[in-house]
C-alpha positions, 0 to 999 in steps of 0.5 A: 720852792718857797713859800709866801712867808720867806719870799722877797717883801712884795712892794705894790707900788714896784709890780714885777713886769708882766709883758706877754702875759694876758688877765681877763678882769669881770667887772673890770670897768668900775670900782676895785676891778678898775684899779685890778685892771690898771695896776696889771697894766701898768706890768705890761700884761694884756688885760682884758675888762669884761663888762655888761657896758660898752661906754663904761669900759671904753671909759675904763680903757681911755683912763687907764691908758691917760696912766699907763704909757702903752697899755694893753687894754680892751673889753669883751662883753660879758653878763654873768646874769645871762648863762647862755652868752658866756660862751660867746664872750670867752670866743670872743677873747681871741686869746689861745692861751690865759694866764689869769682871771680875777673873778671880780664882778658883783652886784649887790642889792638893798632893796627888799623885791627879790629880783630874778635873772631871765632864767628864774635864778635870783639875781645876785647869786646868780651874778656872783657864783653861778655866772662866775662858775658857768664862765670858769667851765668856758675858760678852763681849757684857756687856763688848762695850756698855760702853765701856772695859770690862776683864778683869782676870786675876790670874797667879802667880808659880808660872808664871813658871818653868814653860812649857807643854806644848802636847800634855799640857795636862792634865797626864796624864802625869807628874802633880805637883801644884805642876807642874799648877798653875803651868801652869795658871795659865802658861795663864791668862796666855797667854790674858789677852794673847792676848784683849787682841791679838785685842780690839785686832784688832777694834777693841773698847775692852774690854781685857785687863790682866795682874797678880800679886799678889806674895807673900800670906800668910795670916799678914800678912792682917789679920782679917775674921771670920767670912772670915778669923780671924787673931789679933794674936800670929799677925801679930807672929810674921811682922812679920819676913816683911813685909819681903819678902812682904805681907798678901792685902789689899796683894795686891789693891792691882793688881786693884783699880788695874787696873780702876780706873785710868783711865791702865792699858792692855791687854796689860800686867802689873801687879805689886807694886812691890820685886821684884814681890813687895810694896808698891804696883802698877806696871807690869814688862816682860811675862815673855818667855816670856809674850810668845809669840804662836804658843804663845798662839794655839795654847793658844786654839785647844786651849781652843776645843776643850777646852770647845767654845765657839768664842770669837769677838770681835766690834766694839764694839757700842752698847747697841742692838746696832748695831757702833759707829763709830770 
């Protein structure tokens, strides 16, 4: 089997073709799950864009499909915030079956009023962990019938430096906004590696894979109206700035590579590759921190509480519904 070292070199501008497989993108509509979603179509997979927006996805779908000659594309409504629609949304998807789900939406505050969801979670780590945990529990049995699945969930390098607090998850005392966020996002990481330990734990074939995008800016993001509007002397002004960062579209290069590449495997990180902040996706040693198993259990654990959902992980399953062999 080979590893992600000594397969072939991977070339984001030469995607392999993707038809007949199906990706569903949260926050598909804007900003770096734009381009996740635009690059997979361009392979010839079904992509689904899961938004809170109907006018920005429809936006979303007619600029990929300016692009993409024969794009697959459509949106299911979808409010990570709101816990009890997200079954609904995973019905509405229509699909028997799931290849991927790039775990991308987010939300990021910088006001100091610390805003809650309607069923008293605070906002942005409800948004970012526990509306993804709620919505892998709805789409494991999608994940569970097709072989090789893979969730895919994009980190941030906001996490890197911060480390949870077990007993305040929700951020109710001493609130600050970047604070919230990058644990927030510190959660989220746990749990993708957490999942790939417990699917290894039952022997299923969907996995788990952990990736940043680096460092994004709006300013080197070319233009995809009506989505994104930048002008050319806005690009100029911060030519000098892609030495070091890049543009949202090289920012989905490790998602896209993630679901995609046959050669990547559970329970790895995946980031830019000069100093993990620009150029193409390869793979960095899991942050150490990241790499602390009681912490995750316990944050799965609170998370089963948090939502009530009682997220189990069954065999690997056939189409029939019967545990398959091996």
């Amino acid at each position: 089997m080979p590893s992600a070292s000594d397969a072939p070199q991977w070339n984001v501008h030469r995607l392999p073709r993707a038809e007949g497989r199906s990706v569903l993108v949260t926050g598909g509509n804007a900003g770096i799950g734009y381009f996740v979603a635009e690059q997979l179509a361009g392979t010839g997979a079904t992509v689904v864009l899961g938004c809170r927006d109907a006018a920005k996805a429809e936006a979303a779908i007619a600029s990929i499909g300016s692009r993409v000659h024969g794009a697959e594309v459509r949106y299911v409504p979808l409010d990570l915030a709101d816990l009890g629609s997200l079954e609904a949304s995973v019905d509405a998807l229509g699909l028997d079956r799931l290849d991927a789900v790039v775990h991308n939406a987010g939300v990021a505050l910088d006001h100091p009023t610390r805003c809650e969801t309607n069923a008293g979670h605070e906002l942005m780590f409800a948004t970012n962990h526990l509306g993804h945990f709620a919505l892998t529990h709805y789409l494991t049995p999608l994940l569970a019938v097709t072989p090789g699945s893979r969730l895919v969930t994009t980190g941030s390098f906001a996490a890197k430096s911060e480390r949870l607090n077990l007993d305040d998850l929700q951020s109710t005392q001493d609130y600050r906004p970047k604070r919230a966020y990058a644990r927030s996002k510190l959660a989220q990481m746990l749990f993708a590696l957490e999942l790939d330990r417990r699917l290894r734990a039952v022997g299923s074939t969907t996995t788990s894979v952990l990736v940043h995008p680096g460092g994004a800016l709006d300013a080197l993001t070319p233009s995809r109206p009506p989505v994104q509007v930048r002008t050319t002397g806005e690009r100029l002004r911060h030519l000098p700035l892609g030495l070091v960062v890049q543009g949202k579209e090289a920012a989905a290069w490790p998602a896209v590579r993630a679901v995609l590449d046959p050669s990547v495997r559970g329970g790895r990180l995946w980031s830019p590759r000069r100093f993990g902040l620009r150029g193409t996706p390869r793979t960095e040693p899991v942050w150490s921190h990241l790499a602390d198993t009681a912490t995750a259990a316990r944050l799965w654990e609170a998370s089963c509480d948090l939502t009530g959902i009682d997220l189990t992980l069954a065999p690997r399953t056939r189409l029939d519904g019967k545990q398959a062999d091996g």
